[in-house]
N, C-alpha and C positions, 0 to 999 in steps of 0.2 A: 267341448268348446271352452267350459269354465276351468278345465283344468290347463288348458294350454294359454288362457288369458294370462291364470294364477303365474305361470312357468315363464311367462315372458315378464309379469312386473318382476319377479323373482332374480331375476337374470340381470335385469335391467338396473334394479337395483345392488345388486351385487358388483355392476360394473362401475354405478355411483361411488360403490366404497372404496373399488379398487380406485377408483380417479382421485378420491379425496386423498388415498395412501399414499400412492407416486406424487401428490405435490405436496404432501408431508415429510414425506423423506426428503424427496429435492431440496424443500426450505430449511432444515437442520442446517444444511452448511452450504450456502448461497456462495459460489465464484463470479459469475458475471449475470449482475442482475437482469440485463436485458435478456443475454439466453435463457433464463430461467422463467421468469414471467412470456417471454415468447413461445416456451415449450409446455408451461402450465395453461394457455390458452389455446393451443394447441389440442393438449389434452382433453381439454375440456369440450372444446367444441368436436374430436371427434365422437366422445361419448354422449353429448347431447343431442348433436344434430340440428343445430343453429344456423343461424345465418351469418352470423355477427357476432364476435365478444369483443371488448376495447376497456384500455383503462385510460381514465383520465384524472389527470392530477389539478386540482383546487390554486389557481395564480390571486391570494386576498387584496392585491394591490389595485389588480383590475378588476376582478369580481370575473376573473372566466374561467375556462378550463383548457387544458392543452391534452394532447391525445400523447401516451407514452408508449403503447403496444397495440394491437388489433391484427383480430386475424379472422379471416373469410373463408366459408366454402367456395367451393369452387361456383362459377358464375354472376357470383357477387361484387357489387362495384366496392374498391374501398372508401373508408372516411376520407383518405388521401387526394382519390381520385375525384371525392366529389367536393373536396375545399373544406371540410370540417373538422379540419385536426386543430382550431384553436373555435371556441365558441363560449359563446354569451348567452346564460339560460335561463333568469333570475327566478321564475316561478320552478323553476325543478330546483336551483340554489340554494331554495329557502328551505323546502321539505329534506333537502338532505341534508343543511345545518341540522336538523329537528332531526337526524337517526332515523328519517322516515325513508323504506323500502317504496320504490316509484313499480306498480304494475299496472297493464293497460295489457286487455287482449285484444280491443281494438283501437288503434291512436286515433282514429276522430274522435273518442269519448276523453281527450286529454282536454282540461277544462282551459289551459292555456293557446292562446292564437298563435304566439309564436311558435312555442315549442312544438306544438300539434303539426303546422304548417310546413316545419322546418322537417319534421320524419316524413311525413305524406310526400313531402318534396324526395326525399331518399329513399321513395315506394315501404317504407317500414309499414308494417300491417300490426305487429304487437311488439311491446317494449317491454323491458324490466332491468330496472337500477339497481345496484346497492349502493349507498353510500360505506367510504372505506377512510375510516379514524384510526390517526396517532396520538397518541399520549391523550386523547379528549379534545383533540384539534381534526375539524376535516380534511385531512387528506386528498380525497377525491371520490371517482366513483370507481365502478365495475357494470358495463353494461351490454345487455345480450339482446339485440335485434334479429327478428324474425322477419323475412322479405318475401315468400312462397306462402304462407298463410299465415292467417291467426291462430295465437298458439296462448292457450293457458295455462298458465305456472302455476300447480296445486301447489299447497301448504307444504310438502314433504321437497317436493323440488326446490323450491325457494329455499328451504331449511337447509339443505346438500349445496346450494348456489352461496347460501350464507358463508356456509362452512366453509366454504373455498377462497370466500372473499377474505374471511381474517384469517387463514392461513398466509396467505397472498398479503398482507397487510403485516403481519410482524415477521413475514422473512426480508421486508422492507424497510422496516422496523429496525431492524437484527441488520439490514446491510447498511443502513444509513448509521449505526452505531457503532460498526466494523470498518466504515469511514472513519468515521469522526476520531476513532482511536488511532489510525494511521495517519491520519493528519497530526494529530498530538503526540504521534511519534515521531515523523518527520521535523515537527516543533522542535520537539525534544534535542533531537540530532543537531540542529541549527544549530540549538543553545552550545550547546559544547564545541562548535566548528568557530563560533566566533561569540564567544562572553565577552559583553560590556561592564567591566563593573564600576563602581562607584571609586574613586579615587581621592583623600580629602587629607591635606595638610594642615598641622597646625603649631604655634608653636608652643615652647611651655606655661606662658599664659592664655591658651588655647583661643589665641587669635587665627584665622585661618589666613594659609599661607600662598595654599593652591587648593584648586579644586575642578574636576573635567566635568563634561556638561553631563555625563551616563549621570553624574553623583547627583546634578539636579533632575533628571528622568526621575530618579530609583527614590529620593530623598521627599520630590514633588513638594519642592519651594527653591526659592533665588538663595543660593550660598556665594555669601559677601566679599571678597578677598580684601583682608586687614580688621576685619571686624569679627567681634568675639562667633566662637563656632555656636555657644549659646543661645546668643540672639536669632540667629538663621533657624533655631529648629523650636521656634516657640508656637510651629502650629503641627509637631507632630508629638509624639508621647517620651521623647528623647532618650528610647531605649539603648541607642549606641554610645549614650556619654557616660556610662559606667566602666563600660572598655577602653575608653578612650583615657579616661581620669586613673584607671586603674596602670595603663602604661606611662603617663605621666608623674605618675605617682614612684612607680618603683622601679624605671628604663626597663620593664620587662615584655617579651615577646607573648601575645596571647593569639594563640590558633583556635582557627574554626570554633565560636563562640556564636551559636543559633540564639537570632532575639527572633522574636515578633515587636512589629511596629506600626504605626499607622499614620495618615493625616489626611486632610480634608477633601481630599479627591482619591483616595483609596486605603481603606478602615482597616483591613488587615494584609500585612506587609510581613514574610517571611524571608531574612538573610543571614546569611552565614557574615561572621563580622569576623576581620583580621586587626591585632594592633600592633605595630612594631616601631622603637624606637628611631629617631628621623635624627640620622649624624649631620655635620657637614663635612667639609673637605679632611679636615684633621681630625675627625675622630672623634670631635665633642658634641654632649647631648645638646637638641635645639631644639625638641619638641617631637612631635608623632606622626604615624601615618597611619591613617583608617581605613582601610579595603570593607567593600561592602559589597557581598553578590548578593542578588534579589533571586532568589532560589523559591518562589513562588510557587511558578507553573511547575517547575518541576519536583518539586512534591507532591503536587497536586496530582501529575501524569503517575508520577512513582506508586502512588496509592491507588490510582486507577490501573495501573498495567500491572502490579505486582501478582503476584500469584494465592488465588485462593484457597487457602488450606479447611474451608466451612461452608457451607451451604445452609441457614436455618441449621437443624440439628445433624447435620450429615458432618462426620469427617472424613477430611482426607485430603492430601494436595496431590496426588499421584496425573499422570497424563490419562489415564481412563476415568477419575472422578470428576477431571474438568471438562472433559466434552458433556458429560451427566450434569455438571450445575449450568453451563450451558445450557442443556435442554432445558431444566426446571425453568432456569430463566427465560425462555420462549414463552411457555406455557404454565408457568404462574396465573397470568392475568385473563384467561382465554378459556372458554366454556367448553374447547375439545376434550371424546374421553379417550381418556387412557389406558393405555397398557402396561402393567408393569413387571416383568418380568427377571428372574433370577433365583440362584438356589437359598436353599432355607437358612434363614440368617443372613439373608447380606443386606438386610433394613428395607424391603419393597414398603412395608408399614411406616419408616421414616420417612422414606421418601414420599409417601400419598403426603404425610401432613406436611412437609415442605410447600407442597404446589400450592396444597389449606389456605396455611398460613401463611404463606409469600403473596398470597391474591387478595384480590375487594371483595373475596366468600369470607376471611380471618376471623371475621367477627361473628359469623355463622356456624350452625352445626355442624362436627364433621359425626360422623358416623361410621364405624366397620362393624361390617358381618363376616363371621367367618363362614362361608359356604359351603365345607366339608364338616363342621361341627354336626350340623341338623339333618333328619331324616327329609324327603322332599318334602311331606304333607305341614312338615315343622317348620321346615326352611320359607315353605311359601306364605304362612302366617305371618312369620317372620318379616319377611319383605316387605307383604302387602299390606298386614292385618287382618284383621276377621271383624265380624259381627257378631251381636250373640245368638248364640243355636245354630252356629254353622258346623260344629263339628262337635261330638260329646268333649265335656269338658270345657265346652265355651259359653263360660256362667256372665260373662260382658263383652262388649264392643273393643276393641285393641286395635290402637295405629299402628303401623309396620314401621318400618324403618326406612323405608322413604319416605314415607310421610314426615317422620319425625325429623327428616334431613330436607325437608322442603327450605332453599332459600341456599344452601349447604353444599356439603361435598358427602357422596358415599363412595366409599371404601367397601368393594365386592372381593373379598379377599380368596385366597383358592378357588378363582372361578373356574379351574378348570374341571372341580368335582362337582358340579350341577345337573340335574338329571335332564332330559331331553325336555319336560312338560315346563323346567323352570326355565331353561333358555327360549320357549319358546314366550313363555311369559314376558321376560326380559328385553328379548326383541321388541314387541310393542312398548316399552315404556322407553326404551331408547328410540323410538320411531316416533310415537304418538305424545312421548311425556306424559302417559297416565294410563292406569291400572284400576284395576276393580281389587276389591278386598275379598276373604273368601268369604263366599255366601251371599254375597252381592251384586246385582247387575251395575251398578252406577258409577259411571268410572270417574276417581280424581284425577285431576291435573295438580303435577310439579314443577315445583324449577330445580333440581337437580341437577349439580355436575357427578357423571359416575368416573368414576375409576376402577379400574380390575388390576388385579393379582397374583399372578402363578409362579409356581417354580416348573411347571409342564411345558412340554411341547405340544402344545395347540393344535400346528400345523400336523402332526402326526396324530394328534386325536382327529380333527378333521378326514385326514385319510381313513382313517380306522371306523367311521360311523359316529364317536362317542363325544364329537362337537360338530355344531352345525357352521357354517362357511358362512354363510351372511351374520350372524351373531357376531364372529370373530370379526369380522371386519367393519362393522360396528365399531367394538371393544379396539381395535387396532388399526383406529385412524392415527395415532402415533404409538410408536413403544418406547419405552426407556428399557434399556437391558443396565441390572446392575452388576457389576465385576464381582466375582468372587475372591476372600481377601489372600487368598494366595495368587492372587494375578495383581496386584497393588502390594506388594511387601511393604513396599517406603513406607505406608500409611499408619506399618504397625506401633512406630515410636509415638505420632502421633495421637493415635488412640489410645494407647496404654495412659499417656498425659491425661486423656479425658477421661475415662473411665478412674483414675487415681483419685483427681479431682471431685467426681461426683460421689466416690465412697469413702471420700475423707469427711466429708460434711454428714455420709445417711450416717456410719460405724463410728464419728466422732474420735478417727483416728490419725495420728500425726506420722502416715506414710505418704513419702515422699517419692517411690518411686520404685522401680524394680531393679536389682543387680543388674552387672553385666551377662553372668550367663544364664540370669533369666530371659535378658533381651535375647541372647542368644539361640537358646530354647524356641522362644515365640518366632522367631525370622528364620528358625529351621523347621519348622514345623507346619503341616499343610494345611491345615484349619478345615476340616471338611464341615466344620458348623458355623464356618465362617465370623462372621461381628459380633454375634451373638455367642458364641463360643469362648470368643477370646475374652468378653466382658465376664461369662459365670468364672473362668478361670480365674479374672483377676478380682472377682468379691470372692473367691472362694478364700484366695490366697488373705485379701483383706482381715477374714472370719478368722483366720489361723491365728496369722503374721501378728510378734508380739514387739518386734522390730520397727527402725523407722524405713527398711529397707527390706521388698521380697525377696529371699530366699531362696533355692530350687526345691527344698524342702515344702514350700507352700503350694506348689502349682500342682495340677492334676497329674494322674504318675503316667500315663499315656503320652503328654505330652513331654513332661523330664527323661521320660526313658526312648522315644521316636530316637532313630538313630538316621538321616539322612544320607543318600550316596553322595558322593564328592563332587558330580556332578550338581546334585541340586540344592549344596550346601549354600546359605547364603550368608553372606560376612556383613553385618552392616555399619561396621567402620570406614571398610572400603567407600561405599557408596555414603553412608552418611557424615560422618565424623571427620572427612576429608575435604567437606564441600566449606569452605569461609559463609558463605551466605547461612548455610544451617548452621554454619556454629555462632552465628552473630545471633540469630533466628531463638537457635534455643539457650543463648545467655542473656536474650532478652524478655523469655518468656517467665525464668528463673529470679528473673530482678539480679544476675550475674551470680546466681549460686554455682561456683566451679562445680562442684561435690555433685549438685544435682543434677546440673548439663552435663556432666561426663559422663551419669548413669543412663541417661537419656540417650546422649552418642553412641551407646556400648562401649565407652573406651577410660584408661586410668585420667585422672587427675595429670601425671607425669605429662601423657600421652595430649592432653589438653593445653599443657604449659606447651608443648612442643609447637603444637598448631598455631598457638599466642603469637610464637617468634618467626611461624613461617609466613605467614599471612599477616604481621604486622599488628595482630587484635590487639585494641585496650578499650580497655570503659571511658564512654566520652564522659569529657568532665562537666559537673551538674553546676559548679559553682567557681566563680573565680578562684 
């Protein structure tokens, strides 16, 4: 009888992990958030066996709540049906301002009249809230009504209920922010379909001549016509009358000349400023003309939509890195553990500290174990700690290393090498948050975020006996898989740049970069050791290299002598060196060293001049 108890929490819970996974997946990349939140309560409620889930979102104007999704067993009345898709709840209001969890196995013990009266009315027999925060603003709730009996939410339910709630909460998050970007895209769009810009005449005593009303929008004061331009701009910081005195000065045309400006009703003010001499009919000078586009917002969008080539310590701009900082970015701020998977070298260890240090743990310990280093008996010291006299050799007391990462993040690295007695261990501390040390009955409590490890197939350990299924699912309530650097070539220019950069400061050497048919070399070459491969390559080359330029002479002979087939040769002129935006990209990173951005392209100097005059390139001018 106790074994088939065991076999049904067992099961049970097993299907908990699988429920928290399916709406972890789903939320990475949300299309329509109704269908998503309607299938996650779906989900939910078939694995619970509920009466009731619903979410409701927080209206602060009114002080109520409005119902956004709900779903019912079958036989169940809806909130619909019974008129309470908008309500008023002040006493449960205030405890969810306060992050406080609302549970009640039976609603006559709810200490409030209304709200008590108000379920008793919709036959509710047990209730349980979460409240559900954005950015440290409430949100709303999450709430699961019981209509057949009273039902008690243990500690471990509620914990898996939680879990679902802020999953459910930053895929909300994440689509209200996948809004807000298409809306600023659409902005965007506008702006180019119909610019306003500022318009302003003057003449060579820079009296103003004309002026359109965009100039007073953009400028934000009354511009005078017949009155000095001066006087008009004595409440902004008169960035544009240098351009303006400077065409005056010498009838010359000055293009696209970026100020910042500012004044009283808006402090900083980015435009692109135009000045060209103002003829009249026969051809003589009479003064100027001042274009002024207010290119604010869309630097601002530009900066926001552009393409990220960094993650914290991660490089890379490739289309598989950014679905990856994407993920980080979910799960930075979020106490879910992870998975982190991929082969040896492609930074599973950068990436743990990314999520570290991109979160409100930054300032806390991180911690890695390697769990293929230590024997078990060593490993579980390790972990937990010991006492003294729990094992010969243990002359004192020793905190583990979750302990030591209490408040923290740990780093379980090569979880997939753990012996059966240590996963079983590990289950309870991801269940329960707390462990016993060895040689001790007394168990501590943590606050731990874990994170695991592998370059294994799990799922195929699992089949095999030699990992257990509820642990993994546990451990893989999300996964991040990392690409291997030959699934990402484009990314290799850019690492090569960081990796220069970092061993020019340790070696105190003035290398600048690798040849072309180094780059060559590296973008033909499979990397079976991946990020880490390519970095000892290039301090090896550093160690050598007497040059300000690697050599094929310096790189490891494995990879100067790999000879690729024709098919998997890879050119990276084609793809890189071709693109205007990577060449603006890497003559800006250069401070416009041709010599250097062309070694960086793969391609000559020559070959650089070429692209100058196909694409128009020149260095914006820094100075009149």
């Amino acid at each position: 009888m106790e074994t088939m108890q065991t076999d049904q929490k067992l099961k049970k819970r097993i299907a908990y992990e699988k429920m928290l996974a399916g709406i972890s997946e789903q939320a990475v990349s949300v299309g329509d958030l109704d269908q998503f939140l309607d299938g996650s309560l779906k989900s939910m409620g078939d694995v619970l066996d509920v009466s009731r889930i619903f979410i409701f979102t927080y209206q602060p104007m009114s002080n109520t709540f409005a119902c956004i999704c709900e779903w019912v067993t079958r036989g169940i009345t809806t909130l619909a049906a019974l008129g309470e898709m908008k309500i008023a709840i002040p006493w449960e209001t205030k405890y969810l301002k306060e992050g406080k969890i609302i549970n009640f196995e039976n609603t006559r013990d709810i200490p409030s009249d209304q709200y008590r009266e108000r379920l008793l009315s919709a036959d509710v027999k047990s209730t349980l809230t979460v409240p559900l925060f954005i950015k440290g603003d409430l949100y709303g709730f999450m709430g699961f009504d019981e209509c057949r009996y009273r039902r008690k939410w243990v500690d471990e339910n509620v914990y898996i209920l939680t879990t679902a709630a802020q999953i459910i909460t930053r895929a909300i998050e994440n689509k209200q922010f996948e809004e807000e970007l298409e809306r600023n895209n659409s902005r965007l769009e506008s702006i180019f379909g119909s610019v306003q810009d500022a318009i302003i005449t003057v003449d060579m005593k820079m009296n103003v001549i004309e002026a359109n009303k965009a100039a007073e929008k953009i400028c934000g004061f009354k511009i005078y016509i017949g009155k000095p331009f001066t006087d008009c701009t004595t409440d902004c910081n008169q960035s544009c009358l240098e351009v303006l005195q400077e065409t005056l000065k010498t009838r010359n045309t000055i293009h696209d000349y970026q100020i910042e400006c500012g004044h009283q009703d808006r402090s900083k003010l980015i435009a692109i400023v135009n000045s060209s001499p103002l003829l009249d009919s026969g051809g003589s000078f009479m003064g100027a003309v001042l274009v002024i586009r207010d290119i604010t917002r869309l630097t601002h969008l530009e900066e926001e939509l552009k393409e990220r080539h960094h993650f914290q310590s991660i490089i890379g701009k490739s289309a598989k890195m950014q679905k990856v900082y994407d993920l980080l970015k979910i799960l930075t701020n979020q106490t879910t553990t992870v998975l982190i998977t991929g082969g040896s070298g492609t930074g599973k260890e950068v990436a743990a500290k990314a999520l570290h240090y991109g979160g409100a743990r930054a300032n806390s310990p991180f911690v890695t174990v390697n769990c293929s280093a230590l024997a078990e008996n060593l490993l579980e010291s390790e972990l937990f700690g010991h006492i003294k006299g729990a094992f010969t050799g243990a002359d004192r007391d020793k905190i583990g290393r979750f302990e030591a990462a209490d408040g923290g993040t740990i780093l379980l690295d090569e979880i997939g090498d753990i012996s059966p007695l240590i996963q079983l261990k590990l289950l309870r501390v991801l269940q329960e948050k707390e462990f016993d040390r060895v040689g001790e009955t007394n168990p501590h409590k943590v606050d731990v975020r874990v994170l695991a490890s592998t370059n294994r197939n799990l799922k195929e350990a699992i089949r095999t006996g030699e990992f257990r299924e509820d642990l993994y699912y546990r451990l893989n309530v999300i996964e991040i898989n990392l690409p291997p650097l030959h699934e990402r070539y484009e990314d290799i220019p850019l690492l090569i740049n960081h990796f220069c950069e970092i061993f020019q400061k340790s070696y105190k050497k003035k290398i600048t970069g690798v040849s072309n048919e180094v780059l060559q070399a590296f973008m033909n070459y499979p990397w079976p050791g991946n990020v880490r491969e390519l970095e000892h390559a290039i301090e090896r080359a550093f160690v050598l290299c007497q040059d300000h330029t690697i050599q094929l002479e310096y790189i490891p002979v494995e990879i100067r002598n790999y000879a690729p087939t024709g098919i998997n040769k890879r050119f990276p002129e084609n793809r890189l060196s071709d693109d205007p935006e990577a060449i603006r990209e890497t003559l800006e990173k250069t401070d416009w060293n041709i010599s250097k951005s062309a070694r960086l392209l793969g391609i000559s100097r020559w070959t650089m001049y070429r692209r100058f005059r196909k694409y128009n390139i020149s260095r914006p001018a820094e100075i009149l």
